[in-house]
N, C-alpha and C positions, 0 to 999 in steps of 0.2 A: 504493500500500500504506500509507503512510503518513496519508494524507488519512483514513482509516479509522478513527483514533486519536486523540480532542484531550487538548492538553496541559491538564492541569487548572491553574485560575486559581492555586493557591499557589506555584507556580513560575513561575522565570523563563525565557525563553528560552533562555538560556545552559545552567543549572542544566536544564533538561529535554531538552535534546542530549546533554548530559553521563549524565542518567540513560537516557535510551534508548542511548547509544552502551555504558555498564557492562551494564546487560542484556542487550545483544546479544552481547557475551564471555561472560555467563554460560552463555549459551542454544549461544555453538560451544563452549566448554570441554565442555559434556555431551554433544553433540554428534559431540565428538572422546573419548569417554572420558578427561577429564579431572577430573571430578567424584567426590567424595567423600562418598558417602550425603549429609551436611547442611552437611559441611567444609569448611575451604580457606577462601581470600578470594580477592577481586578488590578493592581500593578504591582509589578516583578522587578527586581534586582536585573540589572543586565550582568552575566558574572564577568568580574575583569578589575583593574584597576579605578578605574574612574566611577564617579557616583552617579550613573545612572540607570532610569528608572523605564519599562515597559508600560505602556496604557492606553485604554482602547480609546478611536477617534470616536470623536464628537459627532452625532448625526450618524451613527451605525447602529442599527438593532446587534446586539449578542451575535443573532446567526450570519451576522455579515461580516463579523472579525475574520481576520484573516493573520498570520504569522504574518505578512510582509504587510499588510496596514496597520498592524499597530505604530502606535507612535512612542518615541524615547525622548525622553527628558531627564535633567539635571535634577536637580531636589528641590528647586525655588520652580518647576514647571517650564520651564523653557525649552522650547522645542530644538532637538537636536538632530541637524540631517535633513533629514527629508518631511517636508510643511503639506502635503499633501493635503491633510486633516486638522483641525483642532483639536484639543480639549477641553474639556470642561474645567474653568477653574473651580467651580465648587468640588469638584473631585477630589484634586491635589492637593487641595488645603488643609487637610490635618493625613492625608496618607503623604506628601512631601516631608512636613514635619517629624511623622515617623519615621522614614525612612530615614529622615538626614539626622535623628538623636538615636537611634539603635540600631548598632552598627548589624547586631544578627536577622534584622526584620527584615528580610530578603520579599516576604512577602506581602498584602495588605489587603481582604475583600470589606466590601459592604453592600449589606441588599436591604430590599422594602419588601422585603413574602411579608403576608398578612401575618402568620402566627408570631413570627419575630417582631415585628411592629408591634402586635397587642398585646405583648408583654411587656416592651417598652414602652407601654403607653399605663400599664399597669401602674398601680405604687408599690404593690410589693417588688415587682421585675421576676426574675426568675426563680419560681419555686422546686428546692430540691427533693422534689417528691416523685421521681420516675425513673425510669434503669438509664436514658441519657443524658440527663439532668444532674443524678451522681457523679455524673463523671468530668462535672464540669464545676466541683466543688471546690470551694475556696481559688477557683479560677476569674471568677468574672468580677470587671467593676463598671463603676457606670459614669455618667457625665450629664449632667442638667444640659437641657437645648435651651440653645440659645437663637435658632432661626438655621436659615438657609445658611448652609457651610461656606460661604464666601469670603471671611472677614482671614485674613491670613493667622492674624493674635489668638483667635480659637485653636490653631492647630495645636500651639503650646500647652493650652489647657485642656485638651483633648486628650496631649500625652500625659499631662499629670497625673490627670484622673484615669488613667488604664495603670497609674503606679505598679509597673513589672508586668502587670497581668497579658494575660495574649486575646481574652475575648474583654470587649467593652461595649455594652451597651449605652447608647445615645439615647436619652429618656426623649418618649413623644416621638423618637425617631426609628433607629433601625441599630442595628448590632454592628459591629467594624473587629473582625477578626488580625491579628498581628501573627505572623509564621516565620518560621526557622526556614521553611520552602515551602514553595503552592502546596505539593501534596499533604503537608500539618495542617496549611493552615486550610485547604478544601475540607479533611476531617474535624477539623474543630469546627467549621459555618455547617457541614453536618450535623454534627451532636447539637448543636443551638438551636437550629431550625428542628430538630427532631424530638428534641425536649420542647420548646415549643409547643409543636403541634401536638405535643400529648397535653401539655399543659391545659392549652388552650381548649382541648375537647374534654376533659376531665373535668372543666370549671363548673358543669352544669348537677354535677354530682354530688355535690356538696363539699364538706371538709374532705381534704384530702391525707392521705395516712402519710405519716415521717414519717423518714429513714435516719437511725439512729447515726449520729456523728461518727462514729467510730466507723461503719459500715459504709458512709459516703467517702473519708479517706482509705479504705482499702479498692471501693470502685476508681480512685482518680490514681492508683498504684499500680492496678492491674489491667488498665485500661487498655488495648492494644494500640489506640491513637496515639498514646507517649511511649511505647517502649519500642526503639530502635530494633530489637532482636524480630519483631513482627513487622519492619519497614517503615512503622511512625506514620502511617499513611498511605506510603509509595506503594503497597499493594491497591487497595482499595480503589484510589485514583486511576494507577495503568488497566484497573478493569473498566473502568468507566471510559477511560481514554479509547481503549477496543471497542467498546460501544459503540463510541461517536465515530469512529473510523468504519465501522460497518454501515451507520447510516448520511451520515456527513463527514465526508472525506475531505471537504474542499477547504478545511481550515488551515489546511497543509501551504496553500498554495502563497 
């Protein structure tokens, strides 16, 4: 499948893994109904010396990403190369930020799925009461909204309030996942969106039963999403990557 697709001469090897493996989240994010008419981001570390960043243009559905239309930028958003595209400055406003204060946050998503929004719209936020919600214990922090992400100064405060953490929920808003690589951080906007959606349909049920403290730190121990010896992800992911290359191959191109 692959062989089908050459990597054009402006890129490097590295930098062209990196853009076909971001396309190929774009491509299960829509996939899975996680796409936002033109919204949302995905951006990726380019691997190499200099500090930049992967992210999809402005005015593209999800299933129109492509590995050579993504666009690269610096950490302050500046477009490097080829202008073909925009993007969105709300986008890069607090995933620039991250990127340019933790040096391992190779990665950065954030989406608007309903059941992740209605918990951030919730006041509790995320309740630890379900098999993927344990696993995401003593992981999450959150951030008061403050409006449409436009103002560059939020991105600082964006990062405070994730203090360490890799998942942060934007209250009123939507969830922003931080990863060590795509493949972590696609499995943690997993476990969120999937705790979630249990949350969410469970709410009509009444009180719902805890899970003893002790029993939510051995789920976030044995979780297979953080231990390297299971891939941290990288399995999970390359099955879905198969997926999308059975049904939409063209993100190759």
């Amino acid at each position: 499948m692959a062989d089908a697709f050459l990597k054009p001469g402006r890129f490097s090897e590295a930098e062209w893994q990196a853009r076909v493996q971001l396309a190929a989240c774009y491509r299960i994010f829509a996939h899975l109904g996680w796409a936002e008419l033109i919204y949302n981001h995905i951006s990726l570390r380019v691997p190499g010396p200099d500090e930049h960043f992967l992210i999809n243009p402005f005015g593209l559905h999800y299933t129109e990403v492509t590995a050579s239309n993504l666009v690269k930028v610096d950490v302050d958003g500046h477009i490097i190369g080829n202008d073909d595209w925009p993007i969105n400055p709300a986008g890069f406003t607090f995933h620039g930020a991250i990127h340019a204060t933790l040096p391992d946050a190779h990665c950065v998503m954030h989406v608007h799925t309903t059941p992740t929004m209605a918990v951030c719209c919730s006041e509790e936020g995320l309740s630890f009461t379900n098999f993927y919600a344990a696993q995401l214990h003593d992981q999450v922090a959150y951030h008061d909204f403050e409006g449409i992400t436009v103002h560059r100064e939020e991105g600082a405060r964006i990062l405070a309030s994730a203090n360490g953490r890799r998942v942060l929920l934007l209250r009123n808003h939507g969830p922003v996942i931080i990863g060590h690589t795509l493949p972590q951080a696609f499995n943690l906007m997993w476990l969120v969106q999937r705790a979630c959606e249990i949350q969410v349909a469970s709410a009509t049920l009444g009180k719902q039963r805890q899970i003893p403290v002790p029993v939510l730190e051995s789920c976030v121990r044995d979780s297979l999403n953080f231990n390297p010896k299971y891939g941290a992800g990288e399995d999970s992911f390359a099955a879905m990557q198969r997926l999308i290359d059975r049904i939409d191959p063209g993100y190759r191109a």
